[in-house]
C-alpha positions in Angstrom: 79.8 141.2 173.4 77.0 138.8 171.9 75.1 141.6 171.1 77.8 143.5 169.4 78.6 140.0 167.5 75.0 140.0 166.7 74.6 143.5 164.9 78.0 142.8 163.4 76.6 139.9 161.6 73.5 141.5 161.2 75.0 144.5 159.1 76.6 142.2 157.0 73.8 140.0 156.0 71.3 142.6 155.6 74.0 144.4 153.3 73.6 141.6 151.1 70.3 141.4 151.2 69.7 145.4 150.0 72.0 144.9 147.0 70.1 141.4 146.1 66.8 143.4 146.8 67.9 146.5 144.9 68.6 144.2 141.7 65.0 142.7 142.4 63.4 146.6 142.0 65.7 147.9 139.5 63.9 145.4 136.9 60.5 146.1 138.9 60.8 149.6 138.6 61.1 149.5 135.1 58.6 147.1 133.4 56.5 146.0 136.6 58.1 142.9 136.1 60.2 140.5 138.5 63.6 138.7 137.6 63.4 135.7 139.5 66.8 134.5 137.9 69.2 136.7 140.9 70.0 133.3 142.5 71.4 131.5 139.7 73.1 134.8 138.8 74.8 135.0 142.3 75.9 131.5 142.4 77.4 132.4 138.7 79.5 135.2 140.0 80.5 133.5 142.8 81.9 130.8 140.5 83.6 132.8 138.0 85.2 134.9 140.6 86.5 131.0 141.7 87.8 130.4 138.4 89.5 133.8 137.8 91.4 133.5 141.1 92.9 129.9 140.0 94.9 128.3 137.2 95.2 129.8 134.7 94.3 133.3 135.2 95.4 133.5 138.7 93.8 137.2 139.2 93.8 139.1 142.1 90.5 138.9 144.3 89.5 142.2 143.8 90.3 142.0 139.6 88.3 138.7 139.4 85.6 140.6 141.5 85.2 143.3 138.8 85.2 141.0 135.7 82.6 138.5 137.5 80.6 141.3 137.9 81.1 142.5 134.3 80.5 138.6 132.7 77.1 138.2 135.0 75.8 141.4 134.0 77.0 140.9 130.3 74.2 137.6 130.9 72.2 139.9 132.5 71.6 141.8 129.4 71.2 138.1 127.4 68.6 137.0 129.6 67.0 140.3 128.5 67.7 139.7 125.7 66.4 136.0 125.2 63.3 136.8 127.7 62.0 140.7 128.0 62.3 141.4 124.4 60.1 138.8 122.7 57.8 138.4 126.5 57.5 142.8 126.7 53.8 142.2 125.6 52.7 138.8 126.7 52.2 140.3 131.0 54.0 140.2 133.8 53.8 136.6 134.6 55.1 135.1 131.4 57.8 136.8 131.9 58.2 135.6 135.4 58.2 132.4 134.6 60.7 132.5 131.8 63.4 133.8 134.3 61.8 130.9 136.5 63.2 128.7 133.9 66.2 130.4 132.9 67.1 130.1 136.7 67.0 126.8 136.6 69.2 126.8 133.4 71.8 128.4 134.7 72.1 126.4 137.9 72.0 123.1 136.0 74.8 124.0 134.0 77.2 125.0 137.0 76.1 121.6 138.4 77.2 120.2 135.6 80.9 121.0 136.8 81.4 118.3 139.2 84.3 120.3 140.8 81.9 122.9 141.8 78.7 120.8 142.2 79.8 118.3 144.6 82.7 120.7 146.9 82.5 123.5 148.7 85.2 125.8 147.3 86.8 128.9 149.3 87.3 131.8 146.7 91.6 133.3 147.2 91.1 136.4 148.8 93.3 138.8 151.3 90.4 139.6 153.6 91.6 137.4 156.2 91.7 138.3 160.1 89.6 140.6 162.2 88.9 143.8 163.6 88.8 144.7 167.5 85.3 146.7 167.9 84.3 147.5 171.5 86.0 144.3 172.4 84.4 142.1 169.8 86.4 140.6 167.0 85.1 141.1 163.5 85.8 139.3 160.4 87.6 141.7 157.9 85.8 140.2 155.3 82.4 141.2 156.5 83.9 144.8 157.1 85.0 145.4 153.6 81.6 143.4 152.1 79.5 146.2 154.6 81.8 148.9 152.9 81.9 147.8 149.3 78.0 147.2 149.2 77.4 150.6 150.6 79.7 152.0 148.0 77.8 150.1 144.9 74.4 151.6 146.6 75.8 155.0 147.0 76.3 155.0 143.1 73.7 153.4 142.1 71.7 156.1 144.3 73.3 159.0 142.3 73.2 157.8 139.6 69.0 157.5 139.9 69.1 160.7 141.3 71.4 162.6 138.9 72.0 161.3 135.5 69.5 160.6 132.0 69.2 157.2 133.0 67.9 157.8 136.4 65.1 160.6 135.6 63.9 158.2 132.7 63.9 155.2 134.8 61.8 157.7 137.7 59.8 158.9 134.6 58.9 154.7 133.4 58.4 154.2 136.8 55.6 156.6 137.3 53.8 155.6 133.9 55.5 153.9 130.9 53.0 154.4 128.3 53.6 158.7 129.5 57.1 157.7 129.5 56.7 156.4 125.8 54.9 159.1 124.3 57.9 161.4 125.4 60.3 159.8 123.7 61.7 157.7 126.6 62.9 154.2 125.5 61.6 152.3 128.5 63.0 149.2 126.7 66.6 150.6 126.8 66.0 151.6 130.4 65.1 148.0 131.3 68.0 146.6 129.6 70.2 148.7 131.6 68.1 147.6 134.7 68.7 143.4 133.6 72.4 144.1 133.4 72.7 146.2 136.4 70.7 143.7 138.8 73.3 141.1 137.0 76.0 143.0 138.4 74.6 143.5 141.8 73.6 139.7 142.0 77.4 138.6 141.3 79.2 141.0 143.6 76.9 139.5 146.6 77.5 136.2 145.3 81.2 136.9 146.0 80.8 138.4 149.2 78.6 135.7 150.7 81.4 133.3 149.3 84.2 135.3 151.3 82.4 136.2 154.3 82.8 135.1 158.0 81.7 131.4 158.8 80.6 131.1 154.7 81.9 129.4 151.7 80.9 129.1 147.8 78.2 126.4 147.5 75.0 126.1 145.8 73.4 126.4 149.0 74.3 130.5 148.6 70.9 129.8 146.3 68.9 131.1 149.1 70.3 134.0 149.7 68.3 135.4 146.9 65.1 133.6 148.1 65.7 135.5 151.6 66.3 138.7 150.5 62.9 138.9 148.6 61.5 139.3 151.9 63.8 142.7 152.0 61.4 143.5 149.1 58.2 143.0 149.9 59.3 144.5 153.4 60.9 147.9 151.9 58.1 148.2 149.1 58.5 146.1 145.3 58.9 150.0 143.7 61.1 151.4 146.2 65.4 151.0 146.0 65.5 153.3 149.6 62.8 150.6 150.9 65.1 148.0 149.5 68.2 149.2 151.4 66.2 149.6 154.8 64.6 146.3 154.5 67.7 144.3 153.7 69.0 145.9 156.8 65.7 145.1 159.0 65.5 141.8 157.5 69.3 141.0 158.1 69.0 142.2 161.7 66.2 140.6 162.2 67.7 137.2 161.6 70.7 137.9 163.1 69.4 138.8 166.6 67.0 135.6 166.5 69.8 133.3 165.9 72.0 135.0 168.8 68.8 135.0 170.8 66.1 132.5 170.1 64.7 130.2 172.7 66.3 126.7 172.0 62.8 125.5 172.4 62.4 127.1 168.2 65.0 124.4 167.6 68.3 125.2 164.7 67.8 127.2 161.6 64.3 129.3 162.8 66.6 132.5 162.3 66.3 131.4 158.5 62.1 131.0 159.0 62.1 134.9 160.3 62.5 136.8 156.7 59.6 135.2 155.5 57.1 135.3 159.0 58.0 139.6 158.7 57.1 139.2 155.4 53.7 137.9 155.6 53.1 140.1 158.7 53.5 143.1 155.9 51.7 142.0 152.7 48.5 141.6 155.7 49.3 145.0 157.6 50.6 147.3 154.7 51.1 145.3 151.0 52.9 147.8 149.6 55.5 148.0 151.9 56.9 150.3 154.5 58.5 153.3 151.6 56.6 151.8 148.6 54.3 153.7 147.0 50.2 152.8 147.1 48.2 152.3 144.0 45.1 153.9 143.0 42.9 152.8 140.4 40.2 154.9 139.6 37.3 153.5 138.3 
């Protein structure tokens, strides 16, 4: 039954982590540049969602879901806006650093709310109770998280694989300045990227707020930190390697907190993302599905 628990929990965290990561390598993807921004937009979602369930909207969970998603990507495309526009030129780490600071932006200014800064707030929901699975009960709201994620992936995977969008964004991916002289607007491409990963960063932010044994807090901050560990794990260029590193990663810490010696002490579950991830950037850097460089000289 621990074990059961275990992979239960394991599922639902490393679900979170592949739709964090996947926002990570959208943006990556397309300009070979990282949006280091996804935790301030998760808290954000989670947030708004609050606020949309309460006085005076009083919207149903799954409503105020939607339209978080829909504001956080609408900043999504802003902080594109306001930081890949005029930084498309200046390299990759100007750029990193200006979501570094926007980051930090955002999160002051929901700190700034003193109802939200200094409570832990529970998001209205109807995912309450639990399933029976081979005699281990499982929180609803980790079900339907597991189940919604995998939806947004599945569409997100057709949609790369079947529409304009997707064969340009494969096309940028493989070389821009090709991509360019075809007529491909890689900066259109990465705006749709900024607002997507917005998106994907607010629906987890919800679903770490409303899932078992978790709450809204700005502690759900480090759920972005931990899933970039799913990144470098799956491969920076890779949204399959994102998906199946989430999933390792989220196992991974899962089965060390049911399991670890108590000689490792509380909280070494949380230590675990980043040990695998060192143990990759030494054995294979570009991850386990990414793709290798090579620079001919």
């Amino acid at each position: 039954m621990q074990l059961v628990q275990a992979l239960a929990g394991g599922l639902f965290v490393g679900a979170i982590y592949a739709l964090i990561a996947s926002g990570y390598v959208l943006v990556y993807r397309t300009a070979r540049t990282l949006n280091f921004s996804q935790g301030a937009l998760l808290l954000l979602g989670g947030y708004v969602t609050y606020a949309l369930t309460r006085e005076p909207f009083n919207q149903p969970f799954a409503a105020a879901l939607v339209e978080a998603a829909v504001v956080v990507a609408a900043v999504g495309w802003i902080l594109y806006r306001v930081i890949a526009v005029p930084l498309y030129n200046s390299g990759v780490y100007a750029v990193i650093m200006a979501t570094f600071g926007a980051d930090v932006a955002i999160r002051a200014g929901i700190s700034s709310n003193s109802d939200w800064s200094l409570h832990t707030v529970a998001i209205t929901h109807d995912l309450s109770g639990s399933v029976n699975i081979g005699g281990t009960y499982v929180a609803t709201a980790s079900i339907v998280s597991v189940i919604v994620v995998g939806a947004v992936l599945a569409a997100l995977g057709a949609a790369v694989r079947w529409t304009r969008w997707g064969l340009f964004m494969r096309a940028a991916a493989s070389d821009v300045e090709a991509a360019e002289a075809q007529g491909i607007s890689v900066r259109r491409n990465l705006a749709i990227a900024w607002v997507v990963a917005g998106g994907f960063a607010a629906i987890a932010g919800v679903l770490v707020s409303t899932g078992a044994g978790h709450a809204l807090s700005q502690e759900n901050y480090g759920w972005a930190l931990r899933a970039f560990p799913a990144v470098v794990l799956g491969g920076v260029d890779s949204l399959s390697g994102a998906v199946v590193g989430g999933l390792v990663i989220g196992l991974a810490e899962s089965l060390t907190a049911s399991y670890q010696p108590d000689s490792f002490g509380t909280g070494f579950d949380l230590i675990v993302p980043y040990l695998i991830m060192i143990v990759v950037l030494i054995i294979r850097p570009e991850g386990l599905l990414g793709r290798r460089e090579v620079v001919r000289v």
